[in-house]
C-alpha positions in Angstrom: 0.0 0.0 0.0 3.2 2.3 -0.6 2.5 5.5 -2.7 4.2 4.9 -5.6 3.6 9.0 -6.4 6.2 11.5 -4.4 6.1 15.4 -3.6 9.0 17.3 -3.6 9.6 19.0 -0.1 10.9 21.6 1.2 11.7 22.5 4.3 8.6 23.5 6.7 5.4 21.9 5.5 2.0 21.0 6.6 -0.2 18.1 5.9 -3.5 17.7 6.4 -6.3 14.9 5.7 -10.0 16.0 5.1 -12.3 14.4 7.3 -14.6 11.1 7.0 -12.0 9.6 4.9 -11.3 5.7 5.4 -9.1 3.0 4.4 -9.2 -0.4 5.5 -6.7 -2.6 6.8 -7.5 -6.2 6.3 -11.6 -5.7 8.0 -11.0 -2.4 9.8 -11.6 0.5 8.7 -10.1 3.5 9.8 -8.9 7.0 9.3 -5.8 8.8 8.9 -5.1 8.2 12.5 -5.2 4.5 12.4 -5.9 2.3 15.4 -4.7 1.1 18.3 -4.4 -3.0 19.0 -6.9 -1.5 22.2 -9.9 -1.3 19.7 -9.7 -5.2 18.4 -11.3 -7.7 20.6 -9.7 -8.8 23.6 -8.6 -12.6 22.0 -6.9 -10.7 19.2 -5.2 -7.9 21.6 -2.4 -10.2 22.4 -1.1 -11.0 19.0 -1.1 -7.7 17.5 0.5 -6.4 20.1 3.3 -8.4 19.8 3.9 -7.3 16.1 4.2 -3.6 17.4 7.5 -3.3 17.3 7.8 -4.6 13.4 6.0 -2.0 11.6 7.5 0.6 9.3 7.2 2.9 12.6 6.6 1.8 16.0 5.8 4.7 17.7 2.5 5.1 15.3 -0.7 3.7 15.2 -1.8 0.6 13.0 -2.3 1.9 9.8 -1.6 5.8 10.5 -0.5 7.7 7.7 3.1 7.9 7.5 5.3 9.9 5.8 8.9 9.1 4.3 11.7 11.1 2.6 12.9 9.9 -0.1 11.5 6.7 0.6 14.2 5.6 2.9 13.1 3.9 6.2 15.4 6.0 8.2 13.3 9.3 8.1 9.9 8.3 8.2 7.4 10.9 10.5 3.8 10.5 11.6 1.0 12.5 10.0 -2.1 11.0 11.1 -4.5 13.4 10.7 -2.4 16.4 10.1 0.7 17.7 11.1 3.4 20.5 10.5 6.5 18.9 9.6 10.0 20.2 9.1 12.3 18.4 6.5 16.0 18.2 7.8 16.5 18.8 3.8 14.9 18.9 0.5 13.2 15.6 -0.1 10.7 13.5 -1.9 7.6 13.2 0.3 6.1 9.2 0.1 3.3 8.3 2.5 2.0 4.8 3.3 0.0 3.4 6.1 1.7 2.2 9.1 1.9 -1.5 8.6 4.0 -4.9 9.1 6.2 -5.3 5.5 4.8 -8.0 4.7 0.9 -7.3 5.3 0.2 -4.8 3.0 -1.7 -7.0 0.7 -5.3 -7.3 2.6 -5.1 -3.5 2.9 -7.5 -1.5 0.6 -8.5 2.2 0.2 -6.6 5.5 -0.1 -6.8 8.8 1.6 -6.1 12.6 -0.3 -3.2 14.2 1.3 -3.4 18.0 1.0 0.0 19.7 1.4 1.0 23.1 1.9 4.4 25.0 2.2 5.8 27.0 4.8 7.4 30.1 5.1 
C-alpha cells in the first residue's frame, strides 16, 4: 500500500487529511489516525501487540498515515491526521499506512493528502 507517487519538499510543511476519509486494513476501517491494537477484541489484543514493534514505525498507530523522505526507512514521521513537519533537507515526500512489511496485501482504500508550504 506504498505510494508509488512522491512530492518534492521543502523544508517546513503541513499536511492535512480532510475528514470522513477511510481506508481499510485487512476488516477495519479507519482513518488517517489508524488504530490502536486496544480497539480489536480482547482474544486478538495479544497477538497484534506483539507485532508492534515490526512496523515501518513503532511509535505510530496501526495503519496511520506515514510519511517518508525519499522513501528511505530511516526518516519516516507520523502524519495521522495532520501535522506540520520540518524536512531536515529537501526531499521526496512518500506516505504509506503504518503497517507490518509483509501485510500490506489485505489492505485496501486511499486517503487525499493535501500539502502546503511553509514560510
Amino acid at each position: 500500500m506504498r505510494n508509488e507517487r512522491a512530492l518534492g519538499l521543502r523544508l517546513r510543511n503541513r499536511f492535512d487529511v480532510p475528514d470522513n476519509q477511510k481506508w481499510q486494513d485487512a476488516t477495519i476501517s479507519c482513518g488517517a489516525d489508524g488504530w490502536t491494537s486496544e480497539q480489536v477484541p480482547w482474544y486478538k489484543e495479544g497477538v497484534i501487540k506483539h507485532f508492534e514493534d515490526e512496523r515501518h514505525l513503532p511509535v505510530a498507530n496501526w495503519f496511520e498515515l506515514v510519511g517518508a523522505l525519499d522513501d528511505e526507512e530511516m526518516d519516516l514521521f507520523r502524519i495521522g491526521a495532520g501535522c506540520e513537519f520540518t524536512a531536515p533537507r529537501e526531499a521526496d515526500l512518500f506516505t504509506f499506512a503504518n503497517d507490518l512489511k509483509t501485510h500490506y496485501g489485505n489492505n485496501s482504500g486511499a486517503l487525499r493528502v493535501v500539502a502546503k508550504r511553509l514560510r
